[in-house]
Structures are given as C-alpha cells and as structure tokens.
C-alpha positions in Angstrom: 84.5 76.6 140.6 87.6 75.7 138.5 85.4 75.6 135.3 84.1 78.6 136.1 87.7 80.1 136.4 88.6 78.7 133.2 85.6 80.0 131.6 86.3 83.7 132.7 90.3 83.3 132.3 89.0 82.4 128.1 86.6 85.4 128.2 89.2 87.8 129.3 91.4 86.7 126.9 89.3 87.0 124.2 88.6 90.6 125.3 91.7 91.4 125.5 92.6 90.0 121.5 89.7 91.9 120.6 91.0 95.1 122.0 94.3 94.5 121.1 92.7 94.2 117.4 90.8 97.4 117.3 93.9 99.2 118.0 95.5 97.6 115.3 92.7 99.5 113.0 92.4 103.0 112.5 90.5 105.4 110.2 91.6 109.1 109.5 91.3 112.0 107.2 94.2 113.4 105.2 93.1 117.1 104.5 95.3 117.9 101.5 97.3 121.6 100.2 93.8 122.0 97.8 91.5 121.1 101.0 90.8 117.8 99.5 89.8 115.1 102.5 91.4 111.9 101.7 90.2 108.9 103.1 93.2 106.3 104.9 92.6 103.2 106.7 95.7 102.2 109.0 96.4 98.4 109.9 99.2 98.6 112.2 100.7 95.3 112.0 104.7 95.0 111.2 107.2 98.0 111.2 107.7 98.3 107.5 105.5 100.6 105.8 103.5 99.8 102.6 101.1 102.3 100.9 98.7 100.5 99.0 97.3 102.5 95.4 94.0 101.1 94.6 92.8 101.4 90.8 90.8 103.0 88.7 90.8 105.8 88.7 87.6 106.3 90.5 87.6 102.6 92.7 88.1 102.5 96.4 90.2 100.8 98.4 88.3 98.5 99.8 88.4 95.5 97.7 92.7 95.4 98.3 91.8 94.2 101.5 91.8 91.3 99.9 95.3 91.3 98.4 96.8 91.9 101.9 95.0 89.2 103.4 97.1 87.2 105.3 100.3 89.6 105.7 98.0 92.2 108.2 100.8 91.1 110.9 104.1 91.2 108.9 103.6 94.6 107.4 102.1 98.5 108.4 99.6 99.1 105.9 98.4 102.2 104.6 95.4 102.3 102.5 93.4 105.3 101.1 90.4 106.1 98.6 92.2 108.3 96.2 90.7 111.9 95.7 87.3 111.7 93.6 86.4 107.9 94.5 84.0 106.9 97.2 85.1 108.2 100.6 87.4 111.1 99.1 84.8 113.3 97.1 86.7 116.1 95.3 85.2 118.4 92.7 86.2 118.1 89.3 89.1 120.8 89.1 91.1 119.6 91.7 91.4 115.7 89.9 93.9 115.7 88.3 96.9 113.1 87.9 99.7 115.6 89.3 97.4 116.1 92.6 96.9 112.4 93.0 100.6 111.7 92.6 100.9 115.0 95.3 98.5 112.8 97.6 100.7 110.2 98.0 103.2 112.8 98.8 101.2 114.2 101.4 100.2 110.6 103.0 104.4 110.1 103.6 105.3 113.7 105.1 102.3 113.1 107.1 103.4 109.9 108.8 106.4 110.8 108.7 108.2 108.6 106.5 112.1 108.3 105.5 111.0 105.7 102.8 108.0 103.6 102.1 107.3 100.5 100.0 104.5 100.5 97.7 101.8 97.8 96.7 99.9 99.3 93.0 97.4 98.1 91.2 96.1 98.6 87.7 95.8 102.5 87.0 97.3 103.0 90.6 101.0 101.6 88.9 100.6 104.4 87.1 100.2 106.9 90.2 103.1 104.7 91.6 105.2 104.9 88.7 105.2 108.5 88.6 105.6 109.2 92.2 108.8 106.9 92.2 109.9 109.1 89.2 109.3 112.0 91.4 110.3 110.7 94.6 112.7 108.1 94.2 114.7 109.0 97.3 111.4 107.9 99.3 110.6 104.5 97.9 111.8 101.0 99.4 110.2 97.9 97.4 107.7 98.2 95.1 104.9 96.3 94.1 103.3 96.6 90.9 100.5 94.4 90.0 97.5 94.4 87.4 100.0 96.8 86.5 100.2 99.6 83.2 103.0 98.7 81.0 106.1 101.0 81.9 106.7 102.3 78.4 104.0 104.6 76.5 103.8 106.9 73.6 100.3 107.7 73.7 97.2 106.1 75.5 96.7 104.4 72.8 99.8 102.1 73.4 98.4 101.1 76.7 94.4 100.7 75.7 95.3 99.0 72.6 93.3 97.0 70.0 94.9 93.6 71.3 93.5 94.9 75.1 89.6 95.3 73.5 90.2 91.9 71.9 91.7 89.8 75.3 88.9 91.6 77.1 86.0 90.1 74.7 87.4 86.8 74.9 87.8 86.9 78.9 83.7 88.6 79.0 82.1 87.0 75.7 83.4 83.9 74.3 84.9 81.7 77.4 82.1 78.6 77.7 82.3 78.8 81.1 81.8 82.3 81.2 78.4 81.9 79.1 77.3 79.0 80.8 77.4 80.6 84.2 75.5 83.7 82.7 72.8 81.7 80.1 70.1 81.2 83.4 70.3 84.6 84.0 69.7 85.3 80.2 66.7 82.7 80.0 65.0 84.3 83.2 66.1 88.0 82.1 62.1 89.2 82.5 61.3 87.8 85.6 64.9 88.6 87.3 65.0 89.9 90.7 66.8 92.8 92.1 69.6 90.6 93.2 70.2 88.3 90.5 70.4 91.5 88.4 72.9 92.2 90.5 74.5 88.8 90.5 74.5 88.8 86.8 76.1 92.2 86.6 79.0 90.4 88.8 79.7 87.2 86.6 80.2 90.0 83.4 82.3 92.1 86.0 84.2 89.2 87.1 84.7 87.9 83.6 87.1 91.0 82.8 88.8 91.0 86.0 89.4 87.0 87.5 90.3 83.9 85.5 88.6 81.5 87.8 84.9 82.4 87.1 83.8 80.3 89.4 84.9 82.7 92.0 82.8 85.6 90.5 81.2 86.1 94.1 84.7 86.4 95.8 85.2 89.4 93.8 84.3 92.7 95.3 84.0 96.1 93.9 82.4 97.9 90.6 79.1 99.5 91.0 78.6 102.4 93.8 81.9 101.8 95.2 83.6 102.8 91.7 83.1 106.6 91.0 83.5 107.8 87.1 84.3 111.5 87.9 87.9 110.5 88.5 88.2 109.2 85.4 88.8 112.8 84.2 92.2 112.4 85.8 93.2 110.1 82.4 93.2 113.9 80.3 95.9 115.5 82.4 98.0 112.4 82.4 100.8 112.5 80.0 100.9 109.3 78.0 104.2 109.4 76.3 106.3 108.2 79.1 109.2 105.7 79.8 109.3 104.6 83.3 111.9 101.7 82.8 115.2 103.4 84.2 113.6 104.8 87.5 111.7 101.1 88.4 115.1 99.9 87.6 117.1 102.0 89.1 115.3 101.0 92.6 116.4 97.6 92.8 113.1 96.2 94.5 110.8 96.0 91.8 108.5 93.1 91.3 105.7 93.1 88.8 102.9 90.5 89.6 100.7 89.8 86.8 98.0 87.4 86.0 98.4 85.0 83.1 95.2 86.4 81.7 95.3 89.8 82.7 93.0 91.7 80.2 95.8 94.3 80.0 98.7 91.9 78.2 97.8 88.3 78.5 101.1 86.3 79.0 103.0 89.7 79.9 104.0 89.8 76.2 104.2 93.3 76.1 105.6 94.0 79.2 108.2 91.7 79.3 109.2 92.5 76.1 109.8 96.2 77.0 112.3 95.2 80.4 114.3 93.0 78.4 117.6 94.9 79.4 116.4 96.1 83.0 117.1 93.2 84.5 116.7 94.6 88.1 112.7 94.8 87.4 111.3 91.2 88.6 108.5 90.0 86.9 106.4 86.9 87.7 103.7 85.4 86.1 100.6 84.1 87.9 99.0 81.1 85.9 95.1 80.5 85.7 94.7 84.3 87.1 93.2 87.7 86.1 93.4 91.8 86.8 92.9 91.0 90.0 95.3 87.8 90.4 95.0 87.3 94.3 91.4 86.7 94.1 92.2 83.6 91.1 95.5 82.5 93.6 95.4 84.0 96.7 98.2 81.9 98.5 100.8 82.6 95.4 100.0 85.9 95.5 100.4 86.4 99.6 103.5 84.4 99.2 105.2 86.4 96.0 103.7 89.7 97.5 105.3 89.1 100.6 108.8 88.1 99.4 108.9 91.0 96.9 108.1 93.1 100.1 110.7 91.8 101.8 113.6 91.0 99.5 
C-alpha cells in the first residue's frame, strides 16, 4: 500500500511540474498598425523582461531557443518571428526596416512595458540598434551578439571584402571542414534525400559555428529562413553611427565569436568603441556567428551577467 502511495504521490507531482510548465509557455499573435500578424512566443520565467531579435532578415526565431537555454527561469522572455519570416507572412510593401523597428515598438506598448532589455543577434543588432536610437528611454541592458558593427557609411562597410574572404576560409579551406564534407562529395550521385540535407548543413554550419563538429547542433537555414525580407536591407539607411546611444545606456555588452564571419577577432569593432568605454565587449574563443552553439556554458554565463549587471 505504502508503495503504492508513493507511486501516486511521484505521479501527481509530476503532473503538477508539467502543468506548472505549460503555463510557463505561451503562443500569441501581435496584429500590428499595417495589419501585419506577428508571431511571439512567451516563456514566463523571471520578472525581467528580455525581447529577443532573431536574424536575418528573413530567419525565425526558433533557433534562439538555443541561446537562452539554461536562463528560461532567471528571465521573462519574449521571442517573435519578425514580419516577412516564417510564422509572420507580410507582403512585400509593408517590409520595410522602419516597420520592423515599429514592431518592436508595438511588442512593448503591448505588454506593457516601462523598459525592456534586449538580446540581438546578427541583422537583428541592427533592428536593436535603431530602436534604442529611437527609444532609448525604454531599453534596460542590452545584448548584442553575432552583432553589425555600430558604425557605417554605406553597406559596403559592413559586407566588406575582408567579410567574403573570412567567410571562404570558415566554408572552403578549413581541413576539417573538407574532411567532414569529402564522403558526401565522393557519394554525390547516389546521395539520399537526407544526406543532401546533411551535407547542405556542414556548408551552413561552416559559415555560422567554429566547432564543425557540432554542424548537427545547429538549427535553422532552409524553410525556416524566408528571402522576401531580405528586401528590408533597401530601406535601411547604411550611413549610420550608433556608438553614442549604445553608450549612452550604460548596459551594453557585445558578445562575439572569435571567428565570427562578420570581423574575425572583433578587429573592426573594437577598433570603432575605442573611446566608448561604457560599451562591454567580450570575445568568445573557438566560436562562430552563432557563438552559443560553439560555447554554450560561456555564452549562458556572459549572457546572463550582461543581463543582469
């Protein structure tokens, strides 16, 4: 009888965590000023509030779950597929980078928000960059990662020669790269469906993670990233300086890869925030575009320090 007790006492309990869970979870539509339905998954874990810009423009924000893991509890996260990407179809003359920076605007009145940190990554530091610009009464810490350097005077300063060349050696001439894709090459005829697949992911990796070895870890790319977005890059203006607002906020922390295909070594970058001290940057060794995949305990534990400084 006892064991029988015990056994319904761990049932109940389990039920219980697993409810307690799903609550923690929700899914909702934002329906924007241009009638746009934005996507936004809540995880209702701590009280501070971090909206999370995915990349892109045209990705989704699914594959950022993986650069929370591990802080669900500590923080309130807010994630969202920006307008045109996977779960926030838009047609093409409402995408434009002014309405996507509006979005995030939207996403704080709507919950309600007297400030709100921000986690960005790649072409979502941009979004984030100009919405601090905008709104820098409204922004608490600020997390920029994978990030677009903060000075441009065209978009030739940020998709530069030196950023084709860093992204051939990360995709073409690495050893272990080739070796990893070479089976693939030999059996290219006779491929299946899925090691199509696969091998598509090892060149997809190759640009984004340091640690090939991982390339499976990696999510992302094909349906899940939308081109139409990508339209957004003509109505963005590329001869900006975002220095004085990131610095200006105080709780800036730029997380970059050692090998991020954008600036390997944060050369650029740093170079340009020599004399705004109050903009934190920290280098992640042996990592990529996306560093948390390459060193996910560093990253948890610098993302959630910068979040909470």
């Amino acid at each position: 009888m006892n064991k029988i007790i015990i056994f319904i006492a761990i049932l109940l309990m389990a039920t219980s965590e697993l409810f307690a869970q799903d609550k923690r979870y929700e899914e909702w539509y934002l329906t924007t000023k241009d009638s746009v339905e934005i996507f936004v998954k809540e995880i209702k874990g701590g009280k501070d509030t971090v909206i999370v810009i995915h990349g892109g423009f045209g990705a989704n924000h699914d594959y950022m779950l993986d650069a929370i893991k591990g802080l669900e509890n500590k923080f309130h996260f807010i994630l969202y597929d920006q307008r045109g990407s996977l779960m926030s179809p838009a047609p093409k003359e409402k995408l434009t980078f002014q309405k996507n920076v509006n979005d995030v605007f939207e996403l704080v009145t709507e919950l309600k928000l007297k400030k709100v940190s921000l986690l960005c990554h790649s072409m979502g530091s941009l979004t984030g960059m100009e919405f601090i610009k905008q709104h820098p009464d409204l922004v608490s810490h600020v997390v920029l990662c994978g990030a677009i350097i903060p000075k441009s005077d065209s978009s030739g300063s940020v998709f530069s020669e030196r950023v084709t060349k860093q992204l051939d050696f990360l995709t073409k001439q690495r050893k272990e790269v080739n070796e990893l894709k070479q089976p693939y090459k030999d059996r290219r005829p006779l491929l299946t469906q899925k090691e199509k697949t696969e091998y598509w992911r090892i060149n997809f990796a190759a640009a984004n993670i340091y640690q090939i070895k991982k390339w499976n870890v990696l999510k992302g790319g094909r349906s899940y990233f939308k081109t139409e977005p990508a339209v957004m890059t003509e109505t963005v203006h590329w001869d900006y300086d975002y220095r004085a607002v990131l610095h200006n906020n105080g709780k800036v922390t730029v997380i970059q890869g050692q090998y991020d295909f954008l600036d390997f070594n944060g050369e650029i970058y740093k170079s340009q925030i020599l004399d705004f001290k109050n903009i934190a940057y920290i280098t992640l060794p042996n990592a990529g575009h996306n560093s948390w995949v390459d060193q996910p305990i560093l990253f948890k534990n610098r993302l959630s320090a910068a979040l909470s400084k």
